[in-house]
Each structure stands twice: as structure tokens, then as C-alpha cells.
N, C-alpha and C positions, 0 to 999 in steps of 0.2 A: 552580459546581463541585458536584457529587454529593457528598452524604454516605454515613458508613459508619452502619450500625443494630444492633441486638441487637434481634432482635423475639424476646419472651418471655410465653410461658402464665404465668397467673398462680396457681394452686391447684396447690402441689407444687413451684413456682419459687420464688415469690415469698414466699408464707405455707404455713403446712404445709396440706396438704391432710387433709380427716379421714376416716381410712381406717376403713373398713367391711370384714370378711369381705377381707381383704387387696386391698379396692379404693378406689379416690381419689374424695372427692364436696369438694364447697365447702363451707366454711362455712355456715353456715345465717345470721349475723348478727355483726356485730362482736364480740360477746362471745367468737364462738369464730375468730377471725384470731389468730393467731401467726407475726409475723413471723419467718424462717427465721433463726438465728445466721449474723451475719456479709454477709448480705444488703444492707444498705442501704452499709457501706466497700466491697463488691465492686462494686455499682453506681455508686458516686461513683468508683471508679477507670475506671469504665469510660465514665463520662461528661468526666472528666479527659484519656482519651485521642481524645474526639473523638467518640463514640458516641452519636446519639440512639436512646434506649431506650423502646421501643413494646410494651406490653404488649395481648396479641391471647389472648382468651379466650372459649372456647364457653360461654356460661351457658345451656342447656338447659331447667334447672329452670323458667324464665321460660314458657316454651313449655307445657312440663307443668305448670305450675298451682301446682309447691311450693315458689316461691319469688316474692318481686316484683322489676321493672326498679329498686323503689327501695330494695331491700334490697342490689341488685349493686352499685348506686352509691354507697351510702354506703360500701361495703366497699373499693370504688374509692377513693374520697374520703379513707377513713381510710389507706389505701395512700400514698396521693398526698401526703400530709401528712406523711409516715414516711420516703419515698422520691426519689431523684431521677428521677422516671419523665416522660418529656415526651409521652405519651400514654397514655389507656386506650381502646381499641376492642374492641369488644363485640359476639359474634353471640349474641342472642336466639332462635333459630331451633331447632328439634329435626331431628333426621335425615332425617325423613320432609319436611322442608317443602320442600327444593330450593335451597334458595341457593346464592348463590358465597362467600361469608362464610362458612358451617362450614368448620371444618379437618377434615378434610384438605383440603378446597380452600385456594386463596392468596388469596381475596378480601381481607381484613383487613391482608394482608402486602403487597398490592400499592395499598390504600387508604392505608397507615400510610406506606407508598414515596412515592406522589405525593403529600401533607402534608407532607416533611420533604427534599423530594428526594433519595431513597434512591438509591445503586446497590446492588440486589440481592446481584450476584453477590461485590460486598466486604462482605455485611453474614451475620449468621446467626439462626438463629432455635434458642432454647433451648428444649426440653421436657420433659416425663415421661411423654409418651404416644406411641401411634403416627400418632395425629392431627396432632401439632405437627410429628412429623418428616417425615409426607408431603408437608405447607402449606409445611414450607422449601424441601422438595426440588423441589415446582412450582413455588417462586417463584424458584427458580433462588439461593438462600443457602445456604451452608454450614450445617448441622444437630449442634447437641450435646444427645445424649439422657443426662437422668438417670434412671438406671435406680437404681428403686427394688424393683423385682422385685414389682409388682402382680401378680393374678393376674388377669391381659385378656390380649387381642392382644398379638404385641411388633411392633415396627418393622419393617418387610421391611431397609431401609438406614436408614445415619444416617451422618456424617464424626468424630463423634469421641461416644466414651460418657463419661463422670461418675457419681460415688457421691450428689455432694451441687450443691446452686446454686454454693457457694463453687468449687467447681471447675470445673465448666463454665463460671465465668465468667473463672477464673485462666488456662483453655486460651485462650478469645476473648484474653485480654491477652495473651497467650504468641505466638498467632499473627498478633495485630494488630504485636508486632515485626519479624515475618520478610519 
């Protein structure tokens, strides 16, 4: 039997992202991770209702030189220890390299799917970017964008928008009844 997923960005979902010039970068190291209020009860309900929760996030920085693979992972790690997350998957890759793993492609989405046997189209993917909402939208899951009001791109589409995590994840519970 297929399960249902929440695949979630992790920088602006998960921990606050540290915004620059009103735009979103990672943490640079544990020091600076701040778990979001309210974060880890909204994931434990949502892991209550049956939901493996896959966190799928572009670390760029990797690629460009200003951060390391084991700086992502301890950040992972310290997450993982906070959190009830049943995976972290990770594209290391910058724009220009091609992968099927950056989002807005569904590589990660469709990796983190065959790992835990996902059905897609009962699962969603949460983000803060336009990146996360086009990767659910190809991966064929429901999309809830929290709109922080960066100043980037915004989403072409999304299924339902949110202010904060707690809420985009209160909607996934809201519609996981109906």
C-alpha cells in the first residue's frame, strides 16, 4: 500500500532562513539554525496522521565554494535530532550543472517517492520559493507555498498559499481529513 508524504524545503520551512536584502540564504552553520515556532508539534501531528515527511533542499552553496557537504549535514543532523523527519535529501548542484535533482525539477521528490513508497498525487510538497512549487507541481503533488514576500520570482501556480510553516502544515492536516 502507497503512502501519503509531505516533501518539505528546508531553509524558511523548517528553520528560519537568514534573509538578506529581503532575500532567503541558509544558514551558514549551526550557530545560526532557529528552529521555526511551533515546527517540530506541527510535524509530530503530521507524522501521527500517517505522513512520511522528506525534506528535499537545493544547497547550491556546495557547488559555489561557500559552504561545505559537511556543514549541510551537520545542519541536517542537528535538524534530525529536533525533528521527526524520516529523511533529508540533498541536491548539491548549482543551476548551471543539469541535474534532475535541482528543483524546480522532481528529482528528490520522485527519489524520496521510491524510498518510502509514495503516492504522489495524495502527497504535497511545502515551500517558500518558486523552485519548491514547480518540483511538486512536476511531481504531480499538491503544493502549499509560504509566502514570505521575498523579493525573487514568485510562483507561476501553487494549491493553496500560507503566512507561516504552522499553517501550511494545519491546511495538509485540514485536507488530509476530507
Amino acid at each position: 500500500m502507497k503512502r501519503r508524504a509531505v516533501f518539505i524545503d528546508r531553509d524558511g520551512v523548517l528553520n528560519c532562513a537568514v534573509v538578506c536584502e529581503n532575500r532567503p540564504f541558509p544558514p551558514s552553520g549551526i550557530a545560526e539554525v532557529n528552529i521555526l515556532p511551533g515546527v517540530p508539534e506541527s510535524l509530530q501531528a503530521l507524522k501521527d496522521a500517517g505522513f512520511a515527511l522528506i525534506v528535499v533542499s537545493n544547497q547550491p552553496d556546495v557547488a559555489r565554494g561557500t559552504t561545505t557537504k559537511e556543514t549541510v549535514e551537520a545542519i541536517n543532523a542537528y535538524l534530525a535530532d529536533r525533528l521527526p523527519v524520516d529523511r533529508f535529501i540533498m541536491c548539491y548542484h548549482d543551476s548551471g550543472d543539469g541535474c534532475d535533482c535541482r528543483k524546480p525539477r522532481p528529482g528528490m521528490l520522485f527519489a524520496g517517492a521510491r524510498e518510502f513508497n509514495v503516492d504522489l498525487k495524495a502527497s504535497f510538497m511545502v515551500g517558500d520559493r518558486w523552485r519548491d512549487m514547480d518540483a511538486g507541481t512536476a511531481a504531480g503533488c499538491r503544493t502549499v507555498f509560504i509566502d514570505y514576500g521575498y523579493n525573487e520570482k514568485r510562483p507561476q501556480a501553487y494549491d493553496y498559499r500560507a503566512s507561516s510553516a504552522c499553517e501550511a502544515f494545519s491546511i495538509i492536516l485540514l485536507e488530509s481529513l476530507t
